[in-house]
C-alpha positions as CSV (number, residue, x, y, z in Angstrom):
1,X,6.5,27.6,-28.0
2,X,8.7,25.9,-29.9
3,X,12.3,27.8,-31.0
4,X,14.5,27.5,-34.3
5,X,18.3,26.1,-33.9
6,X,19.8,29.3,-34.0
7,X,18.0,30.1,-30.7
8,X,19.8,26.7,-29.3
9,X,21.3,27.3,-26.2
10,X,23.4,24.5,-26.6
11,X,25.1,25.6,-30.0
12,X,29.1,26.7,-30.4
13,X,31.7,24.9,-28.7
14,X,29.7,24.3,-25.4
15,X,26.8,22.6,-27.3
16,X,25.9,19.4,-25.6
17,X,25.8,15.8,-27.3
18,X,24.7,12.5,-26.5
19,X,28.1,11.6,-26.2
20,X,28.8,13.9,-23.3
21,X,25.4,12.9,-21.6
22,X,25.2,9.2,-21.4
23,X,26.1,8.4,-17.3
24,X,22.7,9.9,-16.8
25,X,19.6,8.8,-16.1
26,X,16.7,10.8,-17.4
27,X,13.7,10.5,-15.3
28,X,10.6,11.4,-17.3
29,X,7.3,13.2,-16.3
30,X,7.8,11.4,-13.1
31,X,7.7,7.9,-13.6
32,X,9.8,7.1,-17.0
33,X,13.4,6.3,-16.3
34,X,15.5,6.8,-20.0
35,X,18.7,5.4,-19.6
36,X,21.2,6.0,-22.8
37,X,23.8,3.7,-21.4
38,X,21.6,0.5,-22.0
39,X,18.8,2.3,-24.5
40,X,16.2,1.5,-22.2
41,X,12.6,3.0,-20.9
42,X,11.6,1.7,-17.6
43,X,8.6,3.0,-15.9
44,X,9.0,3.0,-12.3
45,X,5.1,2.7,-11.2
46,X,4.2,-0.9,-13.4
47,X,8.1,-1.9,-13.7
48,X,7.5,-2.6,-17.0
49,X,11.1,-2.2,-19.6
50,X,11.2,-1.2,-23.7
51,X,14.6,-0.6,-25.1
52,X,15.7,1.2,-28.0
53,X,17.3,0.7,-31.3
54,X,20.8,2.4,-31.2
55,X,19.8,5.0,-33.8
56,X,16.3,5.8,-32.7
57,X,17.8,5.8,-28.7
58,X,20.6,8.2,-29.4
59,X,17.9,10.8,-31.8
60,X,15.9,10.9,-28.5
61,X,18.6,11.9,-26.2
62,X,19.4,14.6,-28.7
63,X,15.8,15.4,-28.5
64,X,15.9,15.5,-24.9
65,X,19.2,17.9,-24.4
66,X,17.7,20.4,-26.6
67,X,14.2,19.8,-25.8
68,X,11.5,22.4,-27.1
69,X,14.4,23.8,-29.8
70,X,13.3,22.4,-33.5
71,X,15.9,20.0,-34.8
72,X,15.9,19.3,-38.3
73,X,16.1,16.4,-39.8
74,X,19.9,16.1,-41.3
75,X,21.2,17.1,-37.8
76,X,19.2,14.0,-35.9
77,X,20.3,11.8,-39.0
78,X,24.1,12.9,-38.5
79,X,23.4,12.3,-34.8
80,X,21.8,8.7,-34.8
81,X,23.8,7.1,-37.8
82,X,27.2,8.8,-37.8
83,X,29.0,6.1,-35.5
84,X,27.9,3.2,-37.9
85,X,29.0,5.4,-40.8
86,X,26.3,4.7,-43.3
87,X,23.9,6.5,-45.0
88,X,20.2,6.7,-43.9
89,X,17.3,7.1,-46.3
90,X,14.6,9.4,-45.5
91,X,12.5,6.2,-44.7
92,X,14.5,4.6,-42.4
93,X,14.5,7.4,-40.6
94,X,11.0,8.1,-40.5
95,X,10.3,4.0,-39.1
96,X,13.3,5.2,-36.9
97,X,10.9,8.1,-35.2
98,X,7.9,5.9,-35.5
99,X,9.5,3.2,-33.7
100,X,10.6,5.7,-31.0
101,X,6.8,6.7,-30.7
102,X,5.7,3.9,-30.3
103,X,7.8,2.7,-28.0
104,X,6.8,5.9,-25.6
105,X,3.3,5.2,-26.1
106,X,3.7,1.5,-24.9
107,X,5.8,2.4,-21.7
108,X,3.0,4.8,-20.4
109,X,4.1,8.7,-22.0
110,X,2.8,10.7,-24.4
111,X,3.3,9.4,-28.0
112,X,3.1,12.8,-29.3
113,X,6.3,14.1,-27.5
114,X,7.6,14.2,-30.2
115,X,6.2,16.3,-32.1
116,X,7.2,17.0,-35.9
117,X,7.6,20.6,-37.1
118,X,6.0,20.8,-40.6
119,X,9.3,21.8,-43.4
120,X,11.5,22.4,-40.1
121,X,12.1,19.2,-38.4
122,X,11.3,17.6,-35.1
123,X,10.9,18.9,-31.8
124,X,10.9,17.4,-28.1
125,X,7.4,19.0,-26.2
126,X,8.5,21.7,-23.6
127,X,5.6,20.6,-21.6
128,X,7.1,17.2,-20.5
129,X,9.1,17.1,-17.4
130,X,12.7,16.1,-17.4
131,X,15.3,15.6,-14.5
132,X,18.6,14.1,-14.9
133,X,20.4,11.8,-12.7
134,X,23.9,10.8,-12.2
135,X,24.2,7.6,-12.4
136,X,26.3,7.2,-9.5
137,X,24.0,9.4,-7.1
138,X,20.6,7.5,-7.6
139,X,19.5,6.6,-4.2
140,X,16.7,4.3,-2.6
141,X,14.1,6.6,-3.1
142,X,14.5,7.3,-6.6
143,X,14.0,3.1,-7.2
144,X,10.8,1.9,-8.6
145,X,10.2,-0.2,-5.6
146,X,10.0,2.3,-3.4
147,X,8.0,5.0,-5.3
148,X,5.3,1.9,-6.2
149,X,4.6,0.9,-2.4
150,X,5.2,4.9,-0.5
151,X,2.8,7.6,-1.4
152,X,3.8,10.2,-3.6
153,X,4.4,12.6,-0.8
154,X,6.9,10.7,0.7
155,X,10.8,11.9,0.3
156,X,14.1,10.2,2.0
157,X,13.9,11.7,5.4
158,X,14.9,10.3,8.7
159,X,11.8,8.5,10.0
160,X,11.0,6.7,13.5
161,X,12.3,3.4,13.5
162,X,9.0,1.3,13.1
163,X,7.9,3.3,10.6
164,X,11.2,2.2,8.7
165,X,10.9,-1.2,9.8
166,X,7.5,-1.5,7.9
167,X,8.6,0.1,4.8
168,X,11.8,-2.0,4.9
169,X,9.5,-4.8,5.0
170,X,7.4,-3.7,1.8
171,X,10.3,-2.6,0.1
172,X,11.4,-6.0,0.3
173,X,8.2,-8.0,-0.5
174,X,7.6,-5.4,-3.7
175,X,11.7,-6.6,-4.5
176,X,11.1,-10.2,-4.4
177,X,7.6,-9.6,-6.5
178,X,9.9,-7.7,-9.0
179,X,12.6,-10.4,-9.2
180,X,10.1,-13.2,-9.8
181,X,8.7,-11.1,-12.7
182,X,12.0,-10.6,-14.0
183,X,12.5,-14.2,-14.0
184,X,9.7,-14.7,-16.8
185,X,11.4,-12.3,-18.9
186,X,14.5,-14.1,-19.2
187,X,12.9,-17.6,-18.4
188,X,14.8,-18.9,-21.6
189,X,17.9,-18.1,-20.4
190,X,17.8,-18.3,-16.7
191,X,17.0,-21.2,-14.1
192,X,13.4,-22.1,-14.5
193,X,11.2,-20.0,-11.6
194,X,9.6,-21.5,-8.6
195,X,11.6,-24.7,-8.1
196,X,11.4,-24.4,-4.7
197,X,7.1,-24.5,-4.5
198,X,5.6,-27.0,-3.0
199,X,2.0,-28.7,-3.8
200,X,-0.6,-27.2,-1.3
201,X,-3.2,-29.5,-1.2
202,X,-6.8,-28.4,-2.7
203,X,-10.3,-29.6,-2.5
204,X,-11.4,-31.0,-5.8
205,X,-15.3,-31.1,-4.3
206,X,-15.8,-27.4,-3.8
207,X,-15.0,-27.0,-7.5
208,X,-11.3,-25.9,-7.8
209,X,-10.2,-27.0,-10.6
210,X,-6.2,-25.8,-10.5
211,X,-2.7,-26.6,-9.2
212,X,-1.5,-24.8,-6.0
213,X,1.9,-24.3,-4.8
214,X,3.4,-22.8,-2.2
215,X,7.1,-21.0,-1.0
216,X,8.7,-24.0,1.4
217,X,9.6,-21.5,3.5
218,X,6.5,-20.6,4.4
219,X,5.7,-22.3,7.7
220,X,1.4,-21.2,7.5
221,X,-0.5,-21.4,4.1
222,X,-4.0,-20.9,6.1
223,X,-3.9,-17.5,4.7
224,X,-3.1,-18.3,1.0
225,X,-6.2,-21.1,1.4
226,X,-8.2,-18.1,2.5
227,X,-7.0,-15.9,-0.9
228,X,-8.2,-19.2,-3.0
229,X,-11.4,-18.9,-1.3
230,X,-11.7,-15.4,-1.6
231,X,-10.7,-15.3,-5.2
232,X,-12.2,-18.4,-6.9
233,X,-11.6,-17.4,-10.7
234,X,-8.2,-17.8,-9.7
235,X,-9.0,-22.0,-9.8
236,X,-10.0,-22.4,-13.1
237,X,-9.1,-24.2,-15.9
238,X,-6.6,-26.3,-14.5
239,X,-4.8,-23.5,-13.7
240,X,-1.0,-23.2,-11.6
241,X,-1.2,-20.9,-9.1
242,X,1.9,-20.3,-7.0
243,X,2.3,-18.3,-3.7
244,X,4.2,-16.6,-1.8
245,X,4.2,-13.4,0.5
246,X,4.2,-12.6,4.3
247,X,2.1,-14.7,6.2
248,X,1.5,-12.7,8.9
249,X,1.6,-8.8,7.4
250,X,-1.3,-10.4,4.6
251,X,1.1,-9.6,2.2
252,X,0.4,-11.9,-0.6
253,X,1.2,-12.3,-4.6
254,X,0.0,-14.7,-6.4
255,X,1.2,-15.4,-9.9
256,X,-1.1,-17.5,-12.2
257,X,-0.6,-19.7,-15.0
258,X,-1.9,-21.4,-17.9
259,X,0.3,-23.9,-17.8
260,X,3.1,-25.0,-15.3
261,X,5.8,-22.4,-15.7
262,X,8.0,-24.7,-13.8
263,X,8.6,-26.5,-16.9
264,X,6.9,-24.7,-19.8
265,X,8.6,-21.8,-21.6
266,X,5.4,-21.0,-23.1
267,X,3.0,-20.5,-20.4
268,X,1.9,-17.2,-19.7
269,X,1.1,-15.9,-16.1
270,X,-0.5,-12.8,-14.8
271,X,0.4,-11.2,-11.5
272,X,-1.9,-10.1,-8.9
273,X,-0.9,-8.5,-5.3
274,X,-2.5,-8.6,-2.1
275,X,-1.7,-6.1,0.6
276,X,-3.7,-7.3,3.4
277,X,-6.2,-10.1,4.1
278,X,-8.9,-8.3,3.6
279,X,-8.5,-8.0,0.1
C-alpha cells in the first residue's frame, strides 16, 4: 500500500537525500547492484552493466530512500535537476522516467517498479527488495563472481580447506571469463584481446570450417579439440574461436566470433562456458 508524503518517515530535518546516501551500494531483489557513485546497474548473476543519466540516476535513489511513499513530481524534479540549475519541462522529465524504466527492464528487474500514482506522483513498489551496502564493507561473497559459480545457499563461512581450494579455483576461472568480457566492452579503447592465442591446428576434411586459437600457456589442447568435436556449430562460417580454461578441471570458455577480434573492432562474439568435459 502505497502512503502520501506527509506519512514520510524521512521528512523534517532528519529526512534523507541522495546526497547523504551515495557511498552505498544498493543491492536489488538479490541480484541488481545500484551504485549512485558511478550511476550504474550491474546485475551480479549475467555481469551484464547499464548506467544512468545523472538526472534519471539521482530520481531513483530518491525513489529508493523513500520507497513505497508517493513522491510527487515537483519534488523528484527539484531532486534530479537542482545541481545543473535549469528548468525541466514536464517532457523531459517524463523521457527521464521512461529512460529509467527501461533501463530496469533491460538489466533483468521489474520495469514497473516504478510505478506512477495517477494526479499524485511516482512511487518506488514496496514489494521489491532492497539492502544497502557500504561501500567500504562489501566483501567476497557479495561479488558477482562468487554468487554466479556457489549456490544460492552458500554464505562466507570458514570451510575445509579443499573445499576452498576448488572454489578459489572457480572463482578465479569465472574472474578471468569476466575480464575477457570486459575487454570487448572497452575494445576501442584498450589493448586489443587475445594477443597472446595461438593457432590450434584444425582439420579442414571433417568439415570445420573456422579459425582456432588457443591460450599459450596452455601446455594440453586435447580437451578443447574434444569441445570442437563435441560442439560442431561452433566451426561455422569461418568462424574465430578462441580458448582458454583449465585443462585438467574441464573448465573451458570459449568465446566466438564473426570475425577475428584480434584485429576487428566490429566483430561480435558470444560467450559460452563449459564446466566439465562432459558438457
Amino acid at each position: 500500500m502505497n502512503h502520501t508524503r506527509d506519512k514520510n518517515p524521512f521528512l523534517g530535518d532528519n529526512r534523507t537525500h541522495p546526497k547523504d546516501m551515495v557511498m552505498k551500494l544498493y543491492l536489488i531483489n538479490g541480484t541488481v547492484e545500484f551504485n549512485p557513485q558511478t550511476r550504474s546497474l550491474k546485475n551480479q548473476l549475467t555481469g551484464d552493466v547499464v548506467y544512468l543519466q545523472q538526472p534519471a540516476a539521482i530520481c531513483f535513489l530518491y525513489l529508493i530512500l523513500n520507497q513505497g511513499v508517493v513522491i510527487k513530481q515537483k519534488e523528484l524534479v527539484t531532486e534530479g535537476w537542482k545541481e545543473r540549475d535549469v528548468v525541466a519541462m514536464p517532457n523531459t522529465f517524463y523521457q527521464t522516467i521512461l529512460t529509467l524504466r527501461k533501463a530496469l527492464e533491460e538489466i533483468g528487474l521489474p520495469r514497473n517498479m516504478v510505478k506512477t500514482i495517477s494526479r499524485q506522483g511516482l512511487t518506488l513498489s514496496s514489494t521489491i527488495v532492497i539492502e544497502p551496502l557500504p561501500l567500504q564493507n562489501i566483501t567476497a561473497c557479495d561479488s558477482p563472481s562468487i554468487k554466479t559459480v556457489v549456490s544460492e545457499n552458500v554464505v562466507c563461512e570458514q570451510t575445509p580447506i579443499r573445499k576452498s581450494r576448488r572454489l578459489s579455483i572457480g572463482v578465479v576461472f569465472f574472474f578471468v571469463v569476466t575480464l575477457i568480457n570486459g575487454m570487448f566492452i572497452y575494445q576501442n579503447r584498450l589493448k586489443m584481446p587475445f594477443q597472446n592465442f595461438v593457432a590450434m591446428p584444425v582439420d579442414k576434411k571433417t568439415g570445420n570450417d573456422c579459425h582456432v586459437y588457443y591460450e599459450v600457456t596452455q601446455p594440453v589442447t586435447d580437451n578443447y579439440a574434444t569441445l570442437i568435436k563435441k560442439h560442431p556449430h561452433f566451426c561455422q562460417n569461418n568462424n574465430y574461436i578462441f580458448l582458454t580454461g583449465y585443462a585438467k578441471t574441464g573448465r573451458t570458455a570459449a568465446f566466438v566470433c564473426n570475425k577475428d577480434v584480434r584485429s576487428d573492432t566490429e566483430a561480435f562474439c558470444s560467450s559460452h562456458f563449459f564446466w566439465n568435459l562432459s558438457q
